[in-house]
N, C-alpha and C positions, 0 to 999 in steps of 0.2 A: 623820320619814318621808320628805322631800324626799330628805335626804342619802342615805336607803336605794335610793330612785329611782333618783338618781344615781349609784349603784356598780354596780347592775343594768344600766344604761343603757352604760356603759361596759364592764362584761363581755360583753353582746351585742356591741356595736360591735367588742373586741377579740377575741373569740374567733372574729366574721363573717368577719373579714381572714386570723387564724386557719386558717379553712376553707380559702382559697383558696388559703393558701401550702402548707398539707398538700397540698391537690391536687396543685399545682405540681411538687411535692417526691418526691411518690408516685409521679407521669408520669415523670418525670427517672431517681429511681431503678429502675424496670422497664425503662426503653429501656436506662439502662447495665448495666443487670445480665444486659440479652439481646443486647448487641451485643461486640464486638470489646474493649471496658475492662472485660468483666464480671468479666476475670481480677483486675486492678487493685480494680476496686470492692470484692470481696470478701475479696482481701488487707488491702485497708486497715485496714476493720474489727476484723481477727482481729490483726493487731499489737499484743504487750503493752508497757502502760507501766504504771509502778513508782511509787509515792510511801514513802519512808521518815518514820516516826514515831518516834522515839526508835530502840527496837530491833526495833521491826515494821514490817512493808514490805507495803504492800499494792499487790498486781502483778495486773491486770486487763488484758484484750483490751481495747480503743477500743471497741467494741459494747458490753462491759460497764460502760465507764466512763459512756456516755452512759445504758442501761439501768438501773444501779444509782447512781450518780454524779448524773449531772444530771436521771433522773426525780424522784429527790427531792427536787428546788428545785420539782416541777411537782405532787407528791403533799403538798409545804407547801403550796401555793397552793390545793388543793383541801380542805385541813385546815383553813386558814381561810376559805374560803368555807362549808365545813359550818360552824364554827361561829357564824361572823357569823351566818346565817341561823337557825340554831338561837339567840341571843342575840335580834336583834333583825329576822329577818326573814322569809319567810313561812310557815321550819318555828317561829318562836316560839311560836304559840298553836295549840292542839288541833283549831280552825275552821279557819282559813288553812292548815295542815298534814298534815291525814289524807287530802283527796284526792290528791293528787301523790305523800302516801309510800304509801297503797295501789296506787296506780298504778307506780309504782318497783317494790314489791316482786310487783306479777304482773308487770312486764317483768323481771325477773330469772330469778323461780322460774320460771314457764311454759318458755322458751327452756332452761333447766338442765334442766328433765324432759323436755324434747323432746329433746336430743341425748344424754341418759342411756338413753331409748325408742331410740334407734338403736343404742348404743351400753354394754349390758350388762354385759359382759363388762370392758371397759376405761372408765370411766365419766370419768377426769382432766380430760378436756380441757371438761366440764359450766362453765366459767368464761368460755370463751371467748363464748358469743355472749350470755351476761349484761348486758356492757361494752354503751353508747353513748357513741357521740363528739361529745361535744357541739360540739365548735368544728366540726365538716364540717353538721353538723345547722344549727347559727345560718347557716353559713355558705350554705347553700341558702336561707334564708330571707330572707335580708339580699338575695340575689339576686331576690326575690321582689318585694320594696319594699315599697311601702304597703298590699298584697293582702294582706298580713299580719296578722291581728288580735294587736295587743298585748297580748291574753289568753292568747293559743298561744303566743307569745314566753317569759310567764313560766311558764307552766305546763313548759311543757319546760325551764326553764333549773332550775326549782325538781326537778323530777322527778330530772334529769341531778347534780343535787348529792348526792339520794339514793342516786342507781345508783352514782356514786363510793363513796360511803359504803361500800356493797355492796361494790363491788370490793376497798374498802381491806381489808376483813373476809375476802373469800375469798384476799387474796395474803399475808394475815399468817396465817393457819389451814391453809390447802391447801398452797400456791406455797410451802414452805421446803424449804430443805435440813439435814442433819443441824443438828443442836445440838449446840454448844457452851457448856452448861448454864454453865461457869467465868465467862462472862463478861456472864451475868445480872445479876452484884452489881455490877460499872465498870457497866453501863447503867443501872442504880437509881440508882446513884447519884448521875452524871450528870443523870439527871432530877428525883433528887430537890432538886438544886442550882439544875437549874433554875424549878420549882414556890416555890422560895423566893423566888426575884427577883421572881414572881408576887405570892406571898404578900407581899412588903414591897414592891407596886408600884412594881420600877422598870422605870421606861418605856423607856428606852435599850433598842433592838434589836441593840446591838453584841455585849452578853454572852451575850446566848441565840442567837444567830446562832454563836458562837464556841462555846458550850455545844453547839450543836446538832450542829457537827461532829466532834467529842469525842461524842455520842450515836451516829453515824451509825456513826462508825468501830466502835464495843460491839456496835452491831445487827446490822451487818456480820460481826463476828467469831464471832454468836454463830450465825447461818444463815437468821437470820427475814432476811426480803428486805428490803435497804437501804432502800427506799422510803418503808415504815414508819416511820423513823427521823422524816420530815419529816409525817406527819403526827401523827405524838407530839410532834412540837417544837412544832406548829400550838395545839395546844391548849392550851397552856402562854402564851402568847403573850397579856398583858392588852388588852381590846379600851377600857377608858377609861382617858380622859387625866389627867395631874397635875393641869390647868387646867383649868376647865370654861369651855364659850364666852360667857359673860354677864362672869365675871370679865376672859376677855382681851380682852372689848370694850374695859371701861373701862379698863383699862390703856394697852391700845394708842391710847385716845384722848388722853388724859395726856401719853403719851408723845410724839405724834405735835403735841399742840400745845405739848410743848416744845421740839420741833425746830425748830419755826418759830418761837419766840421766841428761838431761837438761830441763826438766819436772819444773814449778816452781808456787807457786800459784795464779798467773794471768793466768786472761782469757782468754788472745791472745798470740801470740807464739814471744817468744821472740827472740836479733837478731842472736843469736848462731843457732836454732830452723830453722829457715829460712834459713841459711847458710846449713846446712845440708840438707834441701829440694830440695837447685840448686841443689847442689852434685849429690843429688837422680834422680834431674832431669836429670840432665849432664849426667851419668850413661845412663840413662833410655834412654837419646836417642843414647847413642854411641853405647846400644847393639840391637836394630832394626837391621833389616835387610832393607838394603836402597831398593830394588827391592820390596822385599815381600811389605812395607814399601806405595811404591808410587803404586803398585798395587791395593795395601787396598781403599787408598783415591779416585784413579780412578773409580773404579766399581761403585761408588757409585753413579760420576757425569757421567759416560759414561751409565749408565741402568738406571736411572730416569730423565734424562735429555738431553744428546747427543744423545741419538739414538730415546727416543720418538720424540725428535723435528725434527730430520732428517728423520723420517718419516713421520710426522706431512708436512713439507714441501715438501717432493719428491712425496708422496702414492696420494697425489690430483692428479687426471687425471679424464677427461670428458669421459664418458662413449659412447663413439663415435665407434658403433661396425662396422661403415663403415672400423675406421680406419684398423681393424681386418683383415675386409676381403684380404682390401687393402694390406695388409702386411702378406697376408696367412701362408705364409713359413717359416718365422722369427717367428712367432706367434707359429706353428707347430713345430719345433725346438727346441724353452723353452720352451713348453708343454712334448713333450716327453724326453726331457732331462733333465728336473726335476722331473716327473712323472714314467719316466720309466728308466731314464738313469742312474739317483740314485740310486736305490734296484739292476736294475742289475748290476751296477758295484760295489758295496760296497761288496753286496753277493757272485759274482761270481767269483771276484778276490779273496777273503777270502776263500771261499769251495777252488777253485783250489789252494791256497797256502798251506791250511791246510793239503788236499789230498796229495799234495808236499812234505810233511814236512817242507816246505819253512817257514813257522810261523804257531802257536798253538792257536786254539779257546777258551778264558777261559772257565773252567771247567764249571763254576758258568752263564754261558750266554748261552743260546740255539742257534740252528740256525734260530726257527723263530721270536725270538726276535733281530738276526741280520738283519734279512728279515725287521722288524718294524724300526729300526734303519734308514735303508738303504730308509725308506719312508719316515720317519722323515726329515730324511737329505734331501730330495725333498723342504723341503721347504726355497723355497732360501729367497723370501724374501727382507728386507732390503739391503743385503749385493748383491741380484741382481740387484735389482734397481739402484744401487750405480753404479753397473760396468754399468748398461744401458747407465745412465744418459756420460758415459767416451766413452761408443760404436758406440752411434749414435746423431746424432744433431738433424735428422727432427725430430719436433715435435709430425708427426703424428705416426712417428716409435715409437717414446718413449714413448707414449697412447699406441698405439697398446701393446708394448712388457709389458706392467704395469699390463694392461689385463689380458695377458699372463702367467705372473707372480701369480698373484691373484688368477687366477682359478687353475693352478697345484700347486702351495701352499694349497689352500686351502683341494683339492682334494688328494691330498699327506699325510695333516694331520690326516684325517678322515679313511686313510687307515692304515696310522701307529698305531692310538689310537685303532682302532677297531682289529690290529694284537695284541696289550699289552695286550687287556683285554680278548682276546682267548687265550691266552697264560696264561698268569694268572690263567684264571680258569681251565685251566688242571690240571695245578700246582697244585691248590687247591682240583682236584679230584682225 
């Protein structure tokens, strides 16, 4: 349980930092996309580059590379965080787990019908104000401090692994393009190569890493959205080790006190000394945990790198509020369905479940800091933009809906912070 602490602990802290370089990134990309480089900015983007496979070449824009390309090192990362959680953490048991996913799934569905009620007639873009961002979410909170109740922390990080979930489900079912049915059987098969490495536990994350881009390229070919590709690799992924940690204790104590029986009066380590060290080393990696493992390494490149830059790239949009207008309803839609469709469904499907007895409100969390949560969760954000960029093609929609975005995120934030620190100071009185 410690060690689950421990990777939660570290996902807030990472995704908080997260937050703020998204800001950063989002700031940056609007100034240049409204100033005198915007021509440049948006050139760069659209530049295609080429990678050849044998006798296929796969040639993509620089927006698509980062969109389809490196969102998938960021949609593995969130394939293994669903599943860690679902193995051994707070969706593993039916208690721990049904509040947060009935809360997930009225923050989902509520928002989808709210901008579906606007929007009739052309219903596609119902994904967008689904999404929350959880790293701009931590990241208001972390700016919070200790006014924070470490209950709200997890309830929303647990909530936010669900809404991924969600999202993965509506960008592999809604969000494809034609099919390419031919190349169903290379991605079976691929997967099914890699399920076997699974099946005979081996723990190396080199072969399925290498398998995995061998899947991506089949997913790719076949029209479902690359993205896909990484959290089908995610699950595949063993999450225990060759070595269990009792065995590499004593091991490692063994070994460790025959290094120093082999202690000698020179001043570098001699070749017995050395030999003992792979051991250690050998050891050290066969009792990791390969999931927990490749989790680790990701966060680090997926929050100060993958998602500032995919923001950095998508968040530039020309402040064009004709487009706005032009696009009232759609624009109306993710407004209130980030804005209002989030708090009411997160809140009102929990009250009514709780009422139910259908699942139980932690003790240790208030209602209106589920209320602050359910604002939070309004801010969709990156991972709206994301599904935009999959919804719509015209340009001027994709400005308009960015808009959109921007102002009930930002409007969402300023209602959730302002619910923590009301709440807070009760507490405190």
């Amino acid at each position: 349980m410690t060690k689950q602490i421990n990777v939660i602990q570290r996902f807030i802290k990472d995704e908080s930092f997260s937050g703020i370089l998204l800001f950063i990134a989002t700031l940056s990309a609007v100034i240049i996309a409204n100033s005198t480089f915007g021509e440049m900015y948006f050139e760069l983007w659209n530049k295609n580059l080429g990678v050849a496979i044998g006798d296929k070449t796969i040639s993509m824009s620089l927006m698509h590379w980062i969109n389809d390309g490196l969102m998938a090192l960021f949609f593995l990362m969130v394939g293994l965080e669903i599943k860690r959680e679902l193995l051994i953490g707070e969706l593993s048991s039916t208690q721990k787990a049904s509040f947060p996913i009935i809360a997930a799934i009225g923050g989902m569905l509520i928002p989808a019908l709210l901008y579906v009620a606007f929007n009739m007639d052309d219903p596609k873009g119902f994904g967008v104000p689904m999404a929350t961002d959880i790293a701009f979410a931590l990241g208001i909170l972390m700016l919070l401090g200790k006014r924070v109740n470490p209950a709200l922390k997890l309830f929303l990080v647990t909530l936010a692994v669900v809404d991924d979930l969600g999202a993965v489900i509506v960008v592999a079912t809604v969000y494809t393009s034609e099919l390419h049915t031919e190349y169903f059987i290379h991605a079976g098969i691929v997967y099914a190569l890699l399920w076997a490495l699974n099946i005979k536990r081996v723990t190396s994350l080199l072969p399925y890493l290498l398998l995995g881009i061998a899947l991506w390229v089949f997913v790719h070919a076949i029209g479902i959205h690359a993205t896909i590709a990484g959290v089908l690799l995610a699950f595949v992924i063993p999450i225990n080790s060759k070595v269990n940690e009792h065995e590499f204790v004593e091991n490692s104590k063994e070994l460790v006190d025959e290094f120093e029986r082999n202690i000698d009066s020179n001043s570098i380590l001699n070749h017995k000394q050395i030999d003992i060290l792979e051991s250690i080393a050998y050891k050290y990696d066969k009792v990791q945990n390969p999931l927990l493992k490749l989790e680790h390494q990701l966060h680090g490149l997926t929050a100060f790198f993958i998602m500032p830059l995919f923001a950095f790239a998508n968040a530039g949009v020309i402040l064009n509020f004709s487009a706005v207008s032009e696009n009232m309803m759609i624009v109306l839609g993710v407004i209130f369905g980030l804005l209002l469709g989030k708090p009411l469904g997160i809140t009102g499907i929990t009250y009514l479940a709780h009422k139910l007895n259908i699942a139980k409100k932690p003790d240790n969390l208030s209602w209106n800091e589920v209320i602050a949560v359910g604002f939070l969760a309004g801010i969709g954000f990156t991972m709206s933009i994301f599904i935009t960029q999959l919804a719509f093609l015209d340009p001027s929609v994709i400005d308009a809906v960015k808009i959109a975005i921007f102002f009930a995120s930002f409007v969402a934030g300023i209602i959730g912070v302002y619910l923590i620190m009301r709440s807070s100071k009760q507490k405190v009185e």
